[in-house]
DOVONU-815235 format. One line per field, with one value per residue (C-alpha): residue number from 1; residue in one letter; x, y, z. Coordinates in nm, 2 decimals, padded with zeros to 4 digits, always signed. Each point is the difference from the previous one (the first is absolute). Layout:
<recs>
n = NUM, ...
res = A, ...
x = X, ...
y = Y, ...
z = Z, ...
</recs>
This chain:
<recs>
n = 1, 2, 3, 4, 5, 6, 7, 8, 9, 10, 11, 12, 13, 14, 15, 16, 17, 18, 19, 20, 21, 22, 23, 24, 25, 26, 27, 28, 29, 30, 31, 32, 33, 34, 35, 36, 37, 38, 39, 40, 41, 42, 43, 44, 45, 46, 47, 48, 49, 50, 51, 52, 53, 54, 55, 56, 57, 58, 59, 60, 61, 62, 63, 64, 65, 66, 67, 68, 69, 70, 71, 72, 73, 74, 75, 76, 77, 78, 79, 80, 81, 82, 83, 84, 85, 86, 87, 88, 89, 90, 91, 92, 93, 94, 95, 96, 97, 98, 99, 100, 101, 102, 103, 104, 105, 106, 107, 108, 109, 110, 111, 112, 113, 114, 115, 116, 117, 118, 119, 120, 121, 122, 123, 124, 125, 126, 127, 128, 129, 130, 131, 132, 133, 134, 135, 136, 137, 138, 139, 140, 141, 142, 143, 144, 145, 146, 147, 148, 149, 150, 151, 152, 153, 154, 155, 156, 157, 158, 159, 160, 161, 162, 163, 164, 165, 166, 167, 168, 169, 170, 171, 172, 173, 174, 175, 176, 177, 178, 179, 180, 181, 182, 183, 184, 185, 186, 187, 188, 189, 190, 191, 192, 193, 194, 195, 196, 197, 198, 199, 200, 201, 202, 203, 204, 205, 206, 207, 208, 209, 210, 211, 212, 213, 214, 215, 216, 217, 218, 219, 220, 221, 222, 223, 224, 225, 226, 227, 228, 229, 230, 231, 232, 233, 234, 235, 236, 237, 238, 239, 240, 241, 242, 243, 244, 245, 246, 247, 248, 249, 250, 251, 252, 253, 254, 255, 256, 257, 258, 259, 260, 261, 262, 263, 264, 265, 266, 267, 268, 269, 270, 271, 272, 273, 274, 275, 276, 277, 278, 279, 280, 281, 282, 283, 284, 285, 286, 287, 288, 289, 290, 291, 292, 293, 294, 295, 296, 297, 298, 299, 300, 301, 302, 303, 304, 305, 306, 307, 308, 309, 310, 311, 312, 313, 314, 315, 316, 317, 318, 319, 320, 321, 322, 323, 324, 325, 326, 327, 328, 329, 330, 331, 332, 333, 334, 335, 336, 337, 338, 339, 340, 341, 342, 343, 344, 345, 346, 347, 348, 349, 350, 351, 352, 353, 354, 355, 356, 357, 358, 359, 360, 361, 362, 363, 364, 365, 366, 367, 368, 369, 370, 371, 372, 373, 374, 375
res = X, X, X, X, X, X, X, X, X, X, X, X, X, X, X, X, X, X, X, X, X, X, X, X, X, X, X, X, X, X, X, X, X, X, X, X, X, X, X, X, X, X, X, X, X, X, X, X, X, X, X, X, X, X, X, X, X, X, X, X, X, X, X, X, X, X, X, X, X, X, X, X, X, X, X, X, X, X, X, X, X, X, X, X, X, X, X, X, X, X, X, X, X, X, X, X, X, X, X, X, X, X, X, X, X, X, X, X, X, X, X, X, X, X, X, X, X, X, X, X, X, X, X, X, X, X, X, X, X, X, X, X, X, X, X, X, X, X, X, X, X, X, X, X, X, X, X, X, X, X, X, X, X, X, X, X, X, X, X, X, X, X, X, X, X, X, X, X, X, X, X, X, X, X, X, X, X, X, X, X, X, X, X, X, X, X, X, X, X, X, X, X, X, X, X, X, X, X, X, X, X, X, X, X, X, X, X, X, X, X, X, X, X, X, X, X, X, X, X, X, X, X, X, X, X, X, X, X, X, X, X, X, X, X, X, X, X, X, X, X, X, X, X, X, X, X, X, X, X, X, X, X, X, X, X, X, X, X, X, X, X, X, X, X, X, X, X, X, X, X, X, X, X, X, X, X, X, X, X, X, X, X, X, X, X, X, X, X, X, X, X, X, X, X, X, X, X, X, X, X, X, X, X, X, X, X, X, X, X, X, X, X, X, X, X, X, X, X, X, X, X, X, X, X, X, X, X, X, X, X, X, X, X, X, X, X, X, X, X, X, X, X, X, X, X, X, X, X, X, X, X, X, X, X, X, X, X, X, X, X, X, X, X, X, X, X, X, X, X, X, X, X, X, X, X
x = +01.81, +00.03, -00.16, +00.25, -00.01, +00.10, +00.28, -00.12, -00.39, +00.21, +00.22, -00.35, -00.17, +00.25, -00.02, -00.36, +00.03, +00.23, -00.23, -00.27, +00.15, +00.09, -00.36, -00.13, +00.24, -00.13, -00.39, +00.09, +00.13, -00.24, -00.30, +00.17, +00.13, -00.42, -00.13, +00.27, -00.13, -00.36, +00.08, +00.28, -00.15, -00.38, -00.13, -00.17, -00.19, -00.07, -00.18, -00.19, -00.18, -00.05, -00.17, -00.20, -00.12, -00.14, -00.12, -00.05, -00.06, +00.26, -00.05, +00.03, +00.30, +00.21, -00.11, +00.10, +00.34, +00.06, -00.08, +00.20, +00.30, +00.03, -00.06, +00.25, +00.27, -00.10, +00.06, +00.30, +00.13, -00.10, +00.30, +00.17, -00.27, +00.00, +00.37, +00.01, -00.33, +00.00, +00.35, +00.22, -00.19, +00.05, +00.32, +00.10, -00.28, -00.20, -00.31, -00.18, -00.27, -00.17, +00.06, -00.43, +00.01, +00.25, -00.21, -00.32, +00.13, +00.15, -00.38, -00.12, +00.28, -00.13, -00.39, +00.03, +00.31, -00.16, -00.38, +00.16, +00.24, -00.28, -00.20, +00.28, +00.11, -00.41, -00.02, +00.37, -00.14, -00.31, +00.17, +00.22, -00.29, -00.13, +00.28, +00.29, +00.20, -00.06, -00.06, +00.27, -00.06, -00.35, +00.16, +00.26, -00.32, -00.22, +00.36, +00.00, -00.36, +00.09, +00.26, -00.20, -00.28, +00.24, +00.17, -00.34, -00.15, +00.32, -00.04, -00.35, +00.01, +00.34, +00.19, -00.24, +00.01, +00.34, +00.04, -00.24, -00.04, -00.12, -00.01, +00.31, -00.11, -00.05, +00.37, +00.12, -00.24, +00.32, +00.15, -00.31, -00.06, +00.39, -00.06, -00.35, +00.14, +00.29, -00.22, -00.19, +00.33, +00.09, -00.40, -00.06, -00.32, +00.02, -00.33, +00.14, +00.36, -00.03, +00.25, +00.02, +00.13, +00.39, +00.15, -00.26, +00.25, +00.30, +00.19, +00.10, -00.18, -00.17, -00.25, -00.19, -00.27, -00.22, -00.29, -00.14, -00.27, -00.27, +00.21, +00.29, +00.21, +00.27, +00.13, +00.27, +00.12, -00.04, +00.35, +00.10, -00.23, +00.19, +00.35, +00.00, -00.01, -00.29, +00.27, +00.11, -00.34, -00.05, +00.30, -00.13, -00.35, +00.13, +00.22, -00.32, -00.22, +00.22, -00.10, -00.33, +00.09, +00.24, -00.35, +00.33, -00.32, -00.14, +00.31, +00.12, -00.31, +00.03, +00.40, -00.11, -00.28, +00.25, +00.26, -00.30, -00.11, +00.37, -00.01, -00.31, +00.08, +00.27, -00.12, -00.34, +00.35, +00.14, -00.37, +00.02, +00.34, -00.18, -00.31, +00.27, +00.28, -00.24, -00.33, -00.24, -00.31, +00.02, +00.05, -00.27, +00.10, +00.05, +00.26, +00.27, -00.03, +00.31, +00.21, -00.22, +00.12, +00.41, -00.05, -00.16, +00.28, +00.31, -00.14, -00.07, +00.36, +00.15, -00.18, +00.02, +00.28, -00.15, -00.35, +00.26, +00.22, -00.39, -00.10, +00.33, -00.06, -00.30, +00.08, +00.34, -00.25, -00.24, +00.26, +00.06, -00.34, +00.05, +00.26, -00.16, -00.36, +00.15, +00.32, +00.13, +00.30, +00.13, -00.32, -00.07, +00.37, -00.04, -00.36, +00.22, +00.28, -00.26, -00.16, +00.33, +00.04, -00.37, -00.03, +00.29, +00.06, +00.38, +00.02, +00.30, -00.05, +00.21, -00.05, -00.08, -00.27, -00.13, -00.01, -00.22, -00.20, -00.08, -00.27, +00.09, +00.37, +00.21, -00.07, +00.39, -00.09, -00.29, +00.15, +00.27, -00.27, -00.16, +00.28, +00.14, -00.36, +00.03, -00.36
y = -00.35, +00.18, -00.11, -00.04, -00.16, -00.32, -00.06, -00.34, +00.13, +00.29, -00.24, -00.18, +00.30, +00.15, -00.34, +00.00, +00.39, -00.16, -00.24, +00.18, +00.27, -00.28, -00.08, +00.38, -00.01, -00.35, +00.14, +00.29, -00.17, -00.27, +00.30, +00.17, -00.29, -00.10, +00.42, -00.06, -00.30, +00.03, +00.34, -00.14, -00.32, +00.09, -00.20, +00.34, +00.04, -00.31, -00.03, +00.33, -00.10, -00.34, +00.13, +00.28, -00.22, -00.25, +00.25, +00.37, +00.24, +00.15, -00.03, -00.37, +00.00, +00.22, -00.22, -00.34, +00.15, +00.09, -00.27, -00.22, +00.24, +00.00, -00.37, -00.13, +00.26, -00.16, -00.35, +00.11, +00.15, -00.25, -00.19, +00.34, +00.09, -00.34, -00.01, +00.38, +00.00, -00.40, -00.17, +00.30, +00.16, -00.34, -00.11, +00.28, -00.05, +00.27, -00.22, -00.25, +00.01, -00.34, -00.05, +00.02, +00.32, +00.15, -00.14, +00.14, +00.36, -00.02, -00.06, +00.25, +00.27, -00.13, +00.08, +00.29, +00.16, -00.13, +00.15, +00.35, -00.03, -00.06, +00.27, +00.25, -00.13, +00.08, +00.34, +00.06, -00.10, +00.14, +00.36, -00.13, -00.03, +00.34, +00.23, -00.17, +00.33, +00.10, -00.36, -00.02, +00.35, -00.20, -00.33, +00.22, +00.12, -00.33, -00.19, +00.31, -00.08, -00.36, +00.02, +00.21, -00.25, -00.28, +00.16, +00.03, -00.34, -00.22, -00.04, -00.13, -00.17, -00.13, -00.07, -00.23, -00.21, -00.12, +00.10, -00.07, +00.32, +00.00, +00.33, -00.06, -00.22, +00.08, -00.15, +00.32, +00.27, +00.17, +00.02, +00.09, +00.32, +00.10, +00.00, +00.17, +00.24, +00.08, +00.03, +00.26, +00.18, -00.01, +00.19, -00.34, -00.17, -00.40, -00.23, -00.26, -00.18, -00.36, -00.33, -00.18, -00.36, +00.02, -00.29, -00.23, +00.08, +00.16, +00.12, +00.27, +00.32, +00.28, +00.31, +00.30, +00.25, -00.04, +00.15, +00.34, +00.20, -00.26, -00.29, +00.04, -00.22, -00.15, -00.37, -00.18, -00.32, -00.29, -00.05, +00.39, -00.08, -00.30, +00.13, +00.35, +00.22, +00.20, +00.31, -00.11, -00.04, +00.35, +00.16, -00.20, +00.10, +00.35, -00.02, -00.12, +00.29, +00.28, -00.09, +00.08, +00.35, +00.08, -00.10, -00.21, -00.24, +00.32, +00.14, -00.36, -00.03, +00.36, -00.07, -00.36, +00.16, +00.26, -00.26, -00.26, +00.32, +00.10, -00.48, +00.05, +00.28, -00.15, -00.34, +00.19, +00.12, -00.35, -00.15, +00.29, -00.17, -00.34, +00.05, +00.16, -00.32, -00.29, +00.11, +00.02, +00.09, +00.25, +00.18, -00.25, -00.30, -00.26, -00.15, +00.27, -00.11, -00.16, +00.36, +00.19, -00.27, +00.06, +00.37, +00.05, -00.32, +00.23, +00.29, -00.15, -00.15, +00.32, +00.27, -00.32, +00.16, +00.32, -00.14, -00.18, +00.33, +00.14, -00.25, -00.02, +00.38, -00.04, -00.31, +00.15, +00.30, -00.26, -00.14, +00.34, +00.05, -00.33, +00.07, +00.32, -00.13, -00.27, +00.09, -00.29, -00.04, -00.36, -00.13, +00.08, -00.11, -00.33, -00.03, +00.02, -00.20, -00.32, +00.11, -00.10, -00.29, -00.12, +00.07, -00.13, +00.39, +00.17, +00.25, +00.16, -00.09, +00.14, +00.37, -00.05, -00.27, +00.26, +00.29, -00.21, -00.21, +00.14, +00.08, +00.08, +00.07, -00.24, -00.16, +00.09, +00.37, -00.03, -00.17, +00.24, +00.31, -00.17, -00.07, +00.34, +00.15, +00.26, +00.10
z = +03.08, -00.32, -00.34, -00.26, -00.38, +00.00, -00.24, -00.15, -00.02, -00.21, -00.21, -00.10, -00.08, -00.22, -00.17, -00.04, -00.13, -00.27, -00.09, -00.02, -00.23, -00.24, +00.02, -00.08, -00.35, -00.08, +00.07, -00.19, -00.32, +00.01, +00.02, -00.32, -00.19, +00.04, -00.16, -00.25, -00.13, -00.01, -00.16, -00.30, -00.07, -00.12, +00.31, +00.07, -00.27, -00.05, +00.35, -00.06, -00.33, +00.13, +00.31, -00.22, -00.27, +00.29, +00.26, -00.20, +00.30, +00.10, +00.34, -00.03, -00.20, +00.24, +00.30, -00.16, -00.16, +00.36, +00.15, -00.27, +00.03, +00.36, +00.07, -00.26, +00.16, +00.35, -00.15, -00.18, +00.38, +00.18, +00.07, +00.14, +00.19, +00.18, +00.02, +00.13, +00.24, +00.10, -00.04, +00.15, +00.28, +00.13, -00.04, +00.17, +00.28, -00.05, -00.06, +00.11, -00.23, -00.18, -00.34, -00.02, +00.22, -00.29, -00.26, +00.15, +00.05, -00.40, -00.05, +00.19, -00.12, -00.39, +00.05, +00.19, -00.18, -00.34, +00.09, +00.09, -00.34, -00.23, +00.20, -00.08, -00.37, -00.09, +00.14, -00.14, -00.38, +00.04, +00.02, -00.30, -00.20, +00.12, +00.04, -00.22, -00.01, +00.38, +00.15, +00.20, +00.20, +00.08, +00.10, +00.25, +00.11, +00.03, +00.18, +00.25, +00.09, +00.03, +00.23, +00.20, +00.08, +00.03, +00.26, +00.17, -00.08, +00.01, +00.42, -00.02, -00.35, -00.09, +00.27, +00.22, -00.36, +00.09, +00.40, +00.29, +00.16, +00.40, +00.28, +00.20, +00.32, +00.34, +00.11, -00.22, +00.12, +00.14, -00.36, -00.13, +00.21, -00.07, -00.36, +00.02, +00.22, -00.27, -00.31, +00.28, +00.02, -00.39, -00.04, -00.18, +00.02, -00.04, -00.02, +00.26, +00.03, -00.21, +00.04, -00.31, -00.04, -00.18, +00.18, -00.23, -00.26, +00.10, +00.29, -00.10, +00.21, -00.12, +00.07, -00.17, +00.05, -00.31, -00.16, -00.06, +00.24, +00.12, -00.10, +00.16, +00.25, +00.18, -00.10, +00.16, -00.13, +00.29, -00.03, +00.08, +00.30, +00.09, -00.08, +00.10, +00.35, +00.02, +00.01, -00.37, -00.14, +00.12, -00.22, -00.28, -00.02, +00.12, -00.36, -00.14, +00.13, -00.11, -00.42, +00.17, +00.15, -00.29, -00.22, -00.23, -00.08, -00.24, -00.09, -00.09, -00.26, -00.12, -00.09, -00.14, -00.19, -00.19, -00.08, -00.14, -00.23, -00.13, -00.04, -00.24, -00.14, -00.17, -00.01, -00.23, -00.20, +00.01, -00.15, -00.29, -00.08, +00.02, -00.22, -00.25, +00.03, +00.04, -00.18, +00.34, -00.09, +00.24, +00.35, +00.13, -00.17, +00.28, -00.24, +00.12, +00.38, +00.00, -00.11, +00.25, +00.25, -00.13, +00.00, +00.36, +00.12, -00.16, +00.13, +00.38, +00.00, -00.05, +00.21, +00.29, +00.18, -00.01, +00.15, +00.29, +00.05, +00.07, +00.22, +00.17, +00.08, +00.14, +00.19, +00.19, +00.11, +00.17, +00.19, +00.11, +00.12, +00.17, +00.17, +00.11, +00.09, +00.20, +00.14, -00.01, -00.21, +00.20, -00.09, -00.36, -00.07, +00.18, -00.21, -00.34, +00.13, +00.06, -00.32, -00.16, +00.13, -00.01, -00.37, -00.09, -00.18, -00.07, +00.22, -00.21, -00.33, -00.32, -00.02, -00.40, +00.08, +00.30, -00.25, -00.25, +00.12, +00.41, +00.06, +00.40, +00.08, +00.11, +00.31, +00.13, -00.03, +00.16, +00.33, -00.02, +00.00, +00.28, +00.22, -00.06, +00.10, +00.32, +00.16
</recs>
């Protein structure tokens, strides 16, 4: 029997897609309507001699302003995020997830998100004090070299924070072999194939192949596992393997990299303005952190659907290479077609909202490429 989308899994998702571009302009004025204040009403200032009179190293003063800044935004966005990651996932029975388990994974997100934030927001003003006029060549430089090594540690370090990460069992040595044996075709070399637990929060399904050199692996969500042939988890990890062939993982941080350098580039011309207009102290005054944050937003929102029309690129041409590697067009269609309706995701959504905000085509064309796939 054929796989097909079924129409009232659809009519939900293009609901929840509605809703959840509401929710993206909400987020979006909420994070601006928060930059402009602390920039127009002094609150800025204010915090920065308060914290520099009390504390005097610099150091000290960029790590509480951060920390201050950041966790009053959280507090101030906490009754979207709730809404957005608690509230609607499950009224539309994608999770399952206790109120606690939510709360604990908020609290997890906060210290590790927060300890890597204040890592970066010291680096990024120590090269402000050093090189003011070249500073933001440096911090393309020093976000390039970050990426890099989070792409590395991120399987060992950060994802068995949230996920509990086992090798897949004995009962699925047969799947296990077929996947090795495709990475062996793809001249890909993977650590081991891992299961990770998805159905304690959602059921929704999901796979990758992460990491870089020694680090890197094959994770498939126990609800894939559950859900999915082991014909369709083949075309998706085959999708998953061709970034790796196609080395997209580099190219991906090389085109990042040179759109974050043209971002600071003009957010450096952005601060200039700043110290002019509101009488900063200077490139490396922590004071101007809300403009910096306006100026990289602006500029982020508006190269967006040039990053997606990338990605998009890049992701049509693994499902290509999928098709190719496996053969098996009946499959990988069927793979995207329970995708759909697993994840509750439009499969043909509004060919403005695909243009500006997907990073993947749209599900539709990628059935149709499948089922229109000849050996």
């Amino acid at each position: 029997m054929t796989l097909e989308l079924d129409p009232q899994r659809q009519e939900q998702a293009k609901r929840y897609a509605r809703i959840q571009r509401r929710l993206m302009l909400v987020d979006l004025a909420l994070g601006a309507l928060y930059l402009f204040a602390w920039l127009l009403s002094g609150w800025s200032e204010m915090l920065r001699d308060a914290l520099q009179n009390r504390l005097g190293n610099e150091w000290l003063v960029v790590a509480a302003y951060g920390i201050i800044f950041g966790g009053l935004y959280a507090l101030f966005n906490l009754p979207l995020s709730y809404y957005e990651g608690f509230v609607l996932p499950h009224r539309f029975g994608l999770s399952h997830q206790s109120l606690k388990g939510w709360i604990g994974d908020q609290l997890k997100m906060a210290f590790v998100g927060g300890a890597l934030g204040l890592l970066l927001l010291e680096v990024i003003y120590l090269i402000l004090r050093s090189a003011p006029d070249t500073w933001w060549a440096w911090a393309a430089g020093v976000l390039l070299a970050f990426n890099v090594i989070l792409a590395n540690l991120a399987p060992v370090l950060l994802f068995p924070i949230f996920y509990k990460f086992k090798p897949l069992d004995e009962e699925h040595a047969g799947l296990k072999t077929r996947l090795i044996k495709l990475a062996e075709q793809a001249n890909t070399h993977v650590r081991g194939v891992y299961t990770f637990d998805m159905s304690r929060r959602t059921s929704a399904a999901n796979a990758a192949l992460v990491g870089l050199g020694n680090t890197r692996r094959i994770i498939l969500g126990d609800t894939l596992i559950q859900e999915f042939t082991e014909e369709e988890i083949e075309t998706v990890l085959a999708h998953e393997l061709a970034h790796h062939v196609y080395h997209d993982i580099p190219w991906g941080i090389a085109v990042e990299t040179i759109i974050t350098l043209a971002g600071l580039y003009l957010a450096s011309l952005g601060l200039d303005w700043g110290i002019a207009y509101f009488g900063f102290a200077g490139a490396a005054d922590v004071a101007a952190l809300p403009l910096l944050g306006l100026t990289l937003g602006a500029f982020g929102l508006i190269t967006m659907p040039l990053l997606n029309a990338y990605s998009r690129w890049r992701e049509h041409r693994a499902d290509e290479y999928a098709l190719r590697l496996t053969g098996n067009g009946a499959a990988f269609a069927s793979a995207f077609i329970r995708l759909a309706n697993q994840n509750l995701a439009d499969a043909d959504p509004p060919a403005w909202e695909e243009f500006l905000l997907y990073s993947h085509p749209a599900l539709s064309k990628r059935i149709a490429l499948a089922q229109s796939y000849r050996r």
